[in-house]
N, C-alpha and C positions, 0 to 999 in steps of 0.2 A: 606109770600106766596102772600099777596097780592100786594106789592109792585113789586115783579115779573111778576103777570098775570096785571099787568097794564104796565111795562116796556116792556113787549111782545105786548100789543098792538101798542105800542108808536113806538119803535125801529123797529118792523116789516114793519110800515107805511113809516116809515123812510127809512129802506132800501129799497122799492118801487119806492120809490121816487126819492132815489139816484141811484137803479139800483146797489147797492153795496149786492153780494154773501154773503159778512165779515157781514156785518147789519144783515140779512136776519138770518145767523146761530147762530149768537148771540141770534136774538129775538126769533129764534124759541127753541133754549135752556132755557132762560126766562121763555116760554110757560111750558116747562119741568122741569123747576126748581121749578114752580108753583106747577104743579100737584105733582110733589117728594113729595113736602112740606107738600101738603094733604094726600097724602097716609102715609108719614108717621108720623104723628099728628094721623092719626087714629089707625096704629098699636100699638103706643106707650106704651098702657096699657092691649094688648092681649100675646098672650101666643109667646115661642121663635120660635115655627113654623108661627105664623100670620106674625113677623117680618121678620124673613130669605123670607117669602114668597114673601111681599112687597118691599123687597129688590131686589129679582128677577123679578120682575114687574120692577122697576123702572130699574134695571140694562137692560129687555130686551127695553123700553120706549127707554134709552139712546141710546143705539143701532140701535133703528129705524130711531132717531135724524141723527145722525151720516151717515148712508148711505142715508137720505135726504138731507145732507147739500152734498153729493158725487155726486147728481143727479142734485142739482143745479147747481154747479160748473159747472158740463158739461155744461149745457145750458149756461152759461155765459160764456164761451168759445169760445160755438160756436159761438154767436152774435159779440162776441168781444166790448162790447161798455166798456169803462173806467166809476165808480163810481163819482157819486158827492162825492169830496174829504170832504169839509166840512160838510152837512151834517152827514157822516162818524164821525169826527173829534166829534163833539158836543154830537150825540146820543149817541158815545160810550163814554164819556166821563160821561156822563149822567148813562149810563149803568154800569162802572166801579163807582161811586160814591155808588149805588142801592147795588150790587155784596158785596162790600167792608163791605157794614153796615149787609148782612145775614153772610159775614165770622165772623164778631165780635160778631154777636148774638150767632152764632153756634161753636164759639170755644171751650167752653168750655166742650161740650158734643162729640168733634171729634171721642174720644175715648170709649165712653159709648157701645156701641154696633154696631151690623152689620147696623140695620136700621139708625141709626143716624150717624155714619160713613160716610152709603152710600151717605146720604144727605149732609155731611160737603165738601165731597168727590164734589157734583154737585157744590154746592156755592166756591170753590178752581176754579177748573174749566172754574167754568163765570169768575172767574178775570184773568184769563190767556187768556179766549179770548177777554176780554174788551180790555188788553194792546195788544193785536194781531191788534184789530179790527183799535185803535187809530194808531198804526204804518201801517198799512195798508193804513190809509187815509195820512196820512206825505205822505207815497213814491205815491200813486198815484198824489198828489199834484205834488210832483215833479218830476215824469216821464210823467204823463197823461196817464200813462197805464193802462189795467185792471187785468193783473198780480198780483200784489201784493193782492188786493182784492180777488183774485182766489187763491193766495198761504194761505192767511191768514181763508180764510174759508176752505184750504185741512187741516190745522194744527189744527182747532176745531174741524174737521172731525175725522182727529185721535184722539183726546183728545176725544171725544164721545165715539168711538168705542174700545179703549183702557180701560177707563174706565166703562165704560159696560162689558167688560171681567172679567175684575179686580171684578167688584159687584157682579155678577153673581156667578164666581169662589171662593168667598168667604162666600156667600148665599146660594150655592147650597148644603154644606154638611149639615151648621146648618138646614139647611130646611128637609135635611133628616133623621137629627140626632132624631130631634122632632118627636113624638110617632103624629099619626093622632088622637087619641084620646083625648090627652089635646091639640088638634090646636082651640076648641070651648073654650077657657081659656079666 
């Protein structure tokens, strides 16, 4: 958890800096991958409506990610300025090392339940857009465009928004299945 809400500081600075969309969604997933972590560390020993419930929290959270990483892209569109490629290159390399070590903490519990599911499910995720983020900075490198940084934060965007459906869709029957009477469990 906490190695994420400090790679959120870091990688978000970064992508400021570089002016890279791809940095920016990463770190603000980071920022999400953080707060998952908390909530679900908290649910872990309440009842299976606490969890379904936290799960839909965290499922609508991703969601929100998702169509912010959609509104930045615009902007960086419309500016049109290309990423510093390195930068890019470094933070998310930085990021993919971070990502790597929560998937090997959390593999073994991928399957334990919805709440920790949904959690293995975020840390999966960051490493698919750490290596988004690292390819993203290659081709800018070598085009000088801002495309690739815009293509590679549309594909995190999906990956948000996709799974967010996916957590939700899978949270929302256990959540109703649970009697509200033992949700104080």
């Amino acid at each position: 958890m906490m190695l994420n809400l400090m790679m959120f500081v870091v990688e978000f600075g970064a992508g400021l800096i570089a002016n890279s969309a791809a940095l920016m969604a990463d770190s603000v997933d980071m920022l999400g991958d953080g707060l998952v972590y908390g909530i679900s560390l908290y649910a872990l020993d309440r009842s299976l409506r606490w969890r379904a419930g936290s799960a839909l929290l965290k499922g609508g959270f991703i969601l929100f990610l998702g169509l912010g990483v959609i509104v930045e892209i615009i902007v960086k569109l419309v500016w049109g300025i290309p990423p510093v490629s390195g930068l890019m290159l470094v933070f998310g390399a930085m990021a993919l090392v971070v990502n790597l070590s929560c998937v090997g903490l959390l593999w073994p519990y991928r399957q334990h339940d919805v709440n920790l599911s949904s959690t293995f499910e975020c840390s999966r995720n960051d490493v698919l857009a750490n290596i988004g983020v690292l390819a993203a900075g290659a081709l800018v490198a070598l085009t000088g465009a801002p495309w690739p940084d815009a293509a590679i934060a549309a594909i995190i965007a999906f990956l948000f928004i996709r799974s967010s459906l996916r957590v939700i869709r899978e949270a929302w029957p256990q959540f109703h299945r649970a009697t509200p009477a033992h949700a104080a469990e």
